[in-house]
C-alpha positions as CSV (number, residue, x, y, z in Angstrom):
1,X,-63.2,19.0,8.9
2,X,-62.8,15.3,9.7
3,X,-63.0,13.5,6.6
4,X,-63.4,9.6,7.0
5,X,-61.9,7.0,3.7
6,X,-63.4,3.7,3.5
7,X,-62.6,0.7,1.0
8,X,-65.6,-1.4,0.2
9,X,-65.9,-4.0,-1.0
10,X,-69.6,-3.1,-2.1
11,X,-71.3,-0.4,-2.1
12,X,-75.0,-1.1,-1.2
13,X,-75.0,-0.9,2.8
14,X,-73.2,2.5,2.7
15,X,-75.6,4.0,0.0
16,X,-78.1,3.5,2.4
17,X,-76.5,5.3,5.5
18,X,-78.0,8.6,6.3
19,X,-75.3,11.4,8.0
20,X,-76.5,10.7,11.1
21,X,-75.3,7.3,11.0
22,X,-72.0,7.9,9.1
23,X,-71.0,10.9,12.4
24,X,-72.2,8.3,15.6
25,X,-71.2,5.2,14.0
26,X,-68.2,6.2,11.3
27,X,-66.0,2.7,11.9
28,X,-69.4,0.4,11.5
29,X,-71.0,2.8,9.0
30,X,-69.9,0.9,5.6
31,X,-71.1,-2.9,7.3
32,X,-69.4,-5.9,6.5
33,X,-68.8,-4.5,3.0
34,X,-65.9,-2.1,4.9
35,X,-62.6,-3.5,3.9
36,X,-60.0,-0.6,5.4
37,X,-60.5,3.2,6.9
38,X,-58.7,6.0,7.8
39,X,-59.6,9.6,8.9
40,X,-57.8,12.9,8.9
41,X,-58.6,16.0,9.6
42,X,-58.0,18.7,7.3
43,X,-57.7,22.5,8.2
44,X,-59.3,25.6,6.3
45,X,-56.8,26.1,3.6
46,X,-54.7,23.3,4.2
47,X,-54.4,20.4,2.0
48,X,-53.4,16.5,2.8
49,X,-52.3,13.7,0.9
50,X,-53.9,10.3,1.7
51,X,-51.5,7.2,0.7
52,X,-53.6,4.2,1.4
53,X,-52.6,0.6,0.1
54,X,-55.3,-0.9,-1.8
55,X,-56.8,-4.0,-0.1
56,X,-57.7,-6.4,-3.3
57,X,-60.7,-6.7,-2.8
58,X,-61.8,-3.3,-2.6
59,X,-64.2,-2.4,-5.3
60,X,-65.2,1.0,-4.4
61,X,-63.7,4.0,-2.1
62,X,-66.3,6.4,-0.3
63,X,-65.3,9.3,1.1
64,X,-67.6,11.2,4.0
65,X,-67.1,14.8,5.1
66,X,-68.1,15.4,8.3
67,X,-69.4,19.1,8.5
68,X,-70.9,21.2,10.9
69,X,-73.9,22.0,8.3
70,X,-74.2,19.5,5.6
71,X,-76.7,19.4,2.7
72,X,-79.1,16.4,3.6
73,X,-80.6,16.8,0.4
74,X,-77.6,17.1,-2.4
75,X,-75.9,14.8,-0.3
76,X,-73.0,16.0,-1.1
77,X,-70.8,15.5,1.9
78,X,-70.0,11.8,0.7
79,X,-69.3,10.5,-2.5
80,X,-67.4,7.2,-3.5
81,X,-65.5,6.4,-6.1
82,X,-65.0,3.2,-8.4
83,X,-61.6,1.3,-8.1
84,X,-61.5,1.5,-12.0
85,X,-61.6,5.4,-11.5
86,X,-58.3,5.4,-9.7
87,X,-54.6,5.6,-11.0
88,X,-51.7,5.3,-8.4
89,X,-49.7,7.9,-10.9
90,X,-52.5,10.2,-11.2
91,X,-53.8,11.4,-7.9
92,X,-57.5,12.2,-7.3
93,X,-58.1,15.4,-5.7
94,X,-60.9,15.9,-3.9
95,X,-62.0,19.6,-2.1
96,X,-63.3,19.7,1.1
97,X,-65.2,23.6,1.3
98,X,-68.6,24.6,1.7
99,X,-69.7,22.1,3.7
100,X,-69.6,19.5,0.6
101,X,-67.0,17.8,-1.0
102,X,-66.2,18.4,-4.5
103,X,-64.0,15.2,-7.0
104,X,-61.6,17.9,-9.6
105,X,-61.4,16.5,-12.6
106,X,-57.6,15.0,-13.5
107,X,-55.5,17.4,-14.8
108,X,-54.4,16.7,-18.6
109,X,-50.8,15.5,-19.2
């Protein structure tokens, strides 16, 4: 699965992007509000570790899964996250499976 990052600055322009636009169109997908991107592709039953530096002004991260058969109506092949929600000592995790994309919940010290 090809999994695209962004850091936005906003989140308005990409709320409005349909799956369509996010596969044809994934570096200009986000607008003006896209800070920084990466993508990486991640293998059935592999995992990968994204170290990003934060760009200051980022205000939220969206993350897009790009599946062979997402759910257009859960939308759950994206979801973004606050800055605010993010630790540099606690890693998010974030599963890629069944065509959606799935935030675990921080494990408890």
């Amino acid at each position: 699965v090809m999994v695209w990052v962004y850091q936005l600055s906003d989140r308005k322009t990409f709320d409005k992007r349909v799956y369509q636009q996010l596969v044809t169109e994934s570096e200009e997908a986000a607008g003006d509000e896209r800070l920084a991107s990466r993508s990486l592709v991640v293998k059935p039953g592999a995992d990968v570790s994204l170290d990003m530096p934060m760009d200051e002004k980022a205000q939220f991260i969206a993350v897009v899964g790009l599946f062979r058969a997402p759910d257009m109506v859960k939308n759950d092949w994206k979801l973004v996250l606050r800055r605010d929600d993010l630790d540099p000592d606690k890693p998010r995790i974030i599963e890629a499976s069944h065509n959606r994309l799935t935030l675990k919940p921080l494990k408890d010290d």
